[in-house]
C-alpha positions as CSV (number, residue, x, y, z in Angstrom):
1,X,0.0,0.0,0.0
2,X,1.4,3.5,-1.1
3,X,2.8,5.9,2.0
4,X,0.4,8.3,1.3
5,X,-2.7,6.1,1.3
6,X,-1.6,4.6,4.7
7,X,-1.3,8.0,6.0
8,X,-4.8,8.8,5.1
9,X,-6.3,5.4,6.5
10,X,-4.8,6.4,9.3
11,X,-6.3,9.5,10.4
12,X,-8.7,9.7,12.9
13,X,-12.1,11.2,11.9
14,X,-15.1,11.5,15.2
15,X,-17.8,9.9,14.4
16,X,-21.4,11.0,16.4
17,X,-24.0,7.9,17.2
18,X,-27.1,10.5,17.1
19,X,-29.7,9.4,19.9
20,X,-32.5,12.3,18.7
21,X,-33.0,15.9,18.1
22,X,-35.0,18.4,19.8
23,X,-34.8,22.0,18.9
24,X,-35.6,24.8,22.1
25,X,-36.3,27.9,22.5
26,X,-32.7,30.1,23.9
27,X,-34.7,30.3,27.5
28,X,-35.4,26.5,27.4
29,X,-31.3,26.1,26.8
30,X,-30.4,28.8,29.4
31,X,-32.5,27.0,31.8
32,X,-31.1,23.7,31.5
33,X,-29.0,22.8,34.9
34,X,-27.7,19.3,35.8
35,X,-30.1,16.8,36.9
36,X,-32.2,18.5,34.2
37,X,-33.9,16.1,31.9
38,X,-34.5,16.7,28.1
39,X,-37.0,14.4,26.4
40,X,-36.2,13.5,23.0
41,X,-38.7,12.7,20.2
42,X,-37.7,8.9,19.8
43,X,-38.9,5.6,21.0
44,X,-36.1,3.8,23.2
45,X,-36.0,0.6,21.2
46,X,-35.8,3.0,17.5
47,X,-32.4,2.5,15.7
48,X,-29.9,5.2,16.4
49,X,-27.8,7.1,13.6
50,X,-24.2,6.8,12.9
51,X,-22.7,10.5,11.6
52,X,-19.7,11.6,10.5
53,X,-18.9,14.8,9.5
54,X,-22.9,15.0,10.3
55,X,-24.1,13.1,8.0
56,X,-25.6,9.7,8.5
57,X,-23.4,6.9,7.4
58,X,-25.3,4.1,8.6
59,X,-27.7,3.0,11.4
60,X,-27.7,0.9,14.8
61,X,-28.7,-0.1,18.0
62,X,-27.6,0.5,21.7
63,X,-25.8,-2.5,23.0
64,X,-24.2,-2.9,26.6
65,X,-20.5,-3.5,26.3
66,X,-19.4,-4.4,30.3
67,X,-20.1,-1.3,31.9
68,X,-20.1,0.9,28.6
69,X,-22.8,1.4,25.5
70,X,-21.7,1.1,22.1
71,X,-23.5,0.2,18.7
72,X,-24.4,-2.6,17.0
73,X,-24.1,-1.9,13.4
74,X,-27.5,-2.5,11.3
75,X,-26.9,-1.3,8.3
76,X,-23.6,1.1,7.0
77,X,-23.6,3.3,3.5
78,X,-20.9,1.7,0.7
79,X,-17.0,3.1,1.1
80,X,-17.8,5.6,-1.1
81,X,-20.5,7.3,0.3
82,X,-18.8,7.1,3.9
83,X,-15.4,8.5,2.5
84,X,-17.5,11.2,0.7
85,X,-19.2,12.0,4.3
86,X,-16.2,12.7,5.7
87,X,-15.2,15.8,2.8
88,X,-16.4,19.6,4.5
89,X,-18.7,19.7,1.3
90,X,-22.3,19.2,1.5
């Protein structure tokens, strides 16, 4: 494999697993204190999204791994369209 390709496969890139939205009014966000609770619009068994760069490159479900969460990968977009998420463009 060329230097340069290794180089790139190597970055690091964060990638967001999207529980819900929920859009508030600046008083609603200025309120919010810890111990506060903020109901999102999704069932807790509904399939989470997996973002990068946000935007969605594939879909899961919670998991319990020991003591931590992670994702169980459903379904994920080709290479392409994952490598293409990651550019700035829209």
């Amino acid at each position: 494999m060329p230097t340069d390709l290794r180089t790139i496969l190597d970055l690091t890139v964060p990638v967001i697993v999207q529980i819900g939205q929920r859009r508030l009014a600046i008083e609603d966000v200025l309120s919010l204190s810890p111990g506060s609770i903020l109901e999102l619009p999704k069932h807790a068994d509904e399939p989470l999204e997996l973002l990068i760069n946000n935007k969605k490159i594939g879909v899961g479900e919670a998991v319990k791994v020991g003591e931590n969460f992670g994702i169980r990968i459903m379904s994920i977009g080709s290479a392409r369209s994952r490598i293409k998420a990651m550019r700035d463009e829209d």
